[in-house]
C-alpha positions as CSV (number, residue, x, y, z in Angstrom):
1,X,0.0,0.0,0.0
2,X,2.0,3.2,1.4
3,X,5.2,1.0,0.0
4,X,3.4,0.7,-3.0
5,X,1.8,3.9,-3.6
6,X,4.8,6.4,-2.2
7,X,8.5,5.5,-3.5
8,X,9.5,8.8,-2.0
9,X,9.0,7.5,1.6
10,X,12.8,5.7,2.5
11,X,13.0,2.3,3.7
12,X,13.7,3.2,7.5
13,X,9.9,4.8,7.9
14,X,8.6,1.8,6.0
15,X,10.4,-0.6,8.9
16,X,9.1,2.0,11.5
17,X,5.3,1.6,10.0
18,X,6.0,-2.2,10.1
19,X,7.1,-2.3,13.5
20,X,4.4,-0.1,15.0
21,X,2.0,-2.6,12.9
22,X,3.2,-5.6,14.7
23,X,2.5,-3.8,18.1
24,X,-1.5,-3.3,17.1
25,X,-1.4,-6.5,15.8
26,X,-0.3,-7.8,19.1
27,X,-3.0,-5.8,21.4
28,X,-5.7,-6.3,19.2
29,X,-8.3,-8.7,19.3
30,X,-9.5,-8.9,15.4
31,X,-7.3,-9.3,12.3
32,X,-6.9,-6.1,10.6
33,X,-6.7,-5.8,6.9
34,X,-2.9,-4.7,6.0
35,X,-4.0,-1.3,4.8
36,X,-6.3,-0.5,7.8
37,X,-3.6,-1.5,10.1
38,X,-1.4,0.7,8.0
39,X,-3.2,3.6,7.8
40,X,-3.4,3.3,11.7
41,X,0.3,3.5,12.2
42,X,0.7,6.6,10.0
43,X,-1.6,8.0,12.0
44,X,0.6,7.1,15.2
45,X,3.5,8.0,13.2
46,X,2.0,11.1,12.7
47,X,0.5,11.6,16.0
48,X,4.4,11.0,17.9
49,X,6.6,13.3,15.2
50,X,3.7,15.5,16.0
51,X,4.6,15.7,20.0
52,X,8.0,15.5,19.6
53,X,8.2,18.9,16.9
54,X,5.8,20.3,19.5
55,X,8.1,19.9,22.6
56,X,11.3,21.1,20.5
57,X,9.6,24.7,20.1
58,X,7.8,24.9,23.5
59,X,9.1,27.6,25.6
60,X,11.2,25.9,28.1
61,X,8.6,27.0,31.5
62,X,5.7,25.2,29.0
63,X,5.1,21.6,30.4
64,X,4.3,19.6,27.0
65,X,3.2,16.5,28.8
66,X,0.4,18.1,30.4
67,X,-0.7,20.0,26.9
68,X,-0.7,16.6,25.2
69,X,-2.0,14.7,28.1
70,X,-5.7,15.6,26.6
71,X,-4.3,15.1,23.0
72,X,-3.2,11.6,23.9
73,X,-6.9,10.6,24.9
74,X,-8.3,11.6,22.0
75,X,-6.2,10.3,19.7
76,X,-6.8,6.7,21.5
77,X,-10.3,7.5,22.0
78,X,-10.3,7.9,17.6
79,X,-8.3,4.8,17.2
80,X,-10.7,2.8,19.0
81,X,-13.4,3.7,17.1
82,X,-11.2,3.6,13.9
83,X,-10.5,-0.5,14.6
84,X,-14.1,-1.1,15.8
85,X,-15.5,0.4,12.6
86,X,-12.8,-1.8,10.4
87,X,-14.1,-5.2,12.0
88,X,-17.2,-7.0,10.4
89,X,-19.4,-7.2,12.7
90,X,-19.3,-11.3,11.9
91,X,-15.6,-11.7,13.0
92,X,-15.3,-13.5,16.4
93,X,-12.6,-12.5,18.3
94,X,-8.9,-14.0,19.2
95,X,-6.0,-13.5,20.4
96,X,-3.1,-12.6,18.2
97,X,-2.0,-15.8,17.7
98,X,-5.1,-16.6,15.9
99,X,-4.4,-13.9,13.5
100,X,-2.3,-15.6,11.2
């Protein structure tokens, strides 16, 4: 998909996306299709170079943490509901191991 579709993106980010799919794939209990799980960890991707270019221009007396703190529940809060809307409703659900 993003491999696929953007040859400008280097091969580290593409190992990064991987790696950040293996963690959903480990914590949650449906299979995801490979371009929904994808799409989530851009969106993480994006969400995390997102905080960190944040706390690099902060003024130093500005606490990021607490400023992202509600940022950080919302962006779980949308994932959530980004998974739960990408399951059929007719898929029982297992552990990662029954995944593959």
């Amino acid at each position: 998909m993003l491999q696929e579709g953007y040859p400008g993106i280097e091969t580290p980010f593409i190992f990064y996306l991987e790696c950040i799919e293996g963690f959903l794939e480990s914590v949650t209990q449906y299979r995801l299709p490979q371009p929904v799980l994808r799409r989530i960890a851009c969106a993480i991707a994006g969400f995390v170079s997102g905080y960190y270019s944040f706390a690099v221009i902060a003024p130093q007396d500005e606490d990021i943490d607490e400023v992202f703190a509600s940022l950080r529940g919302a962006m779980v809060a949308s994932l959530t509901r980004f998974i739960q809307e990408a399951v059929p409703l007719n898929q029982p659900a297992g552990g990662p191991s029954d995944q593959k």
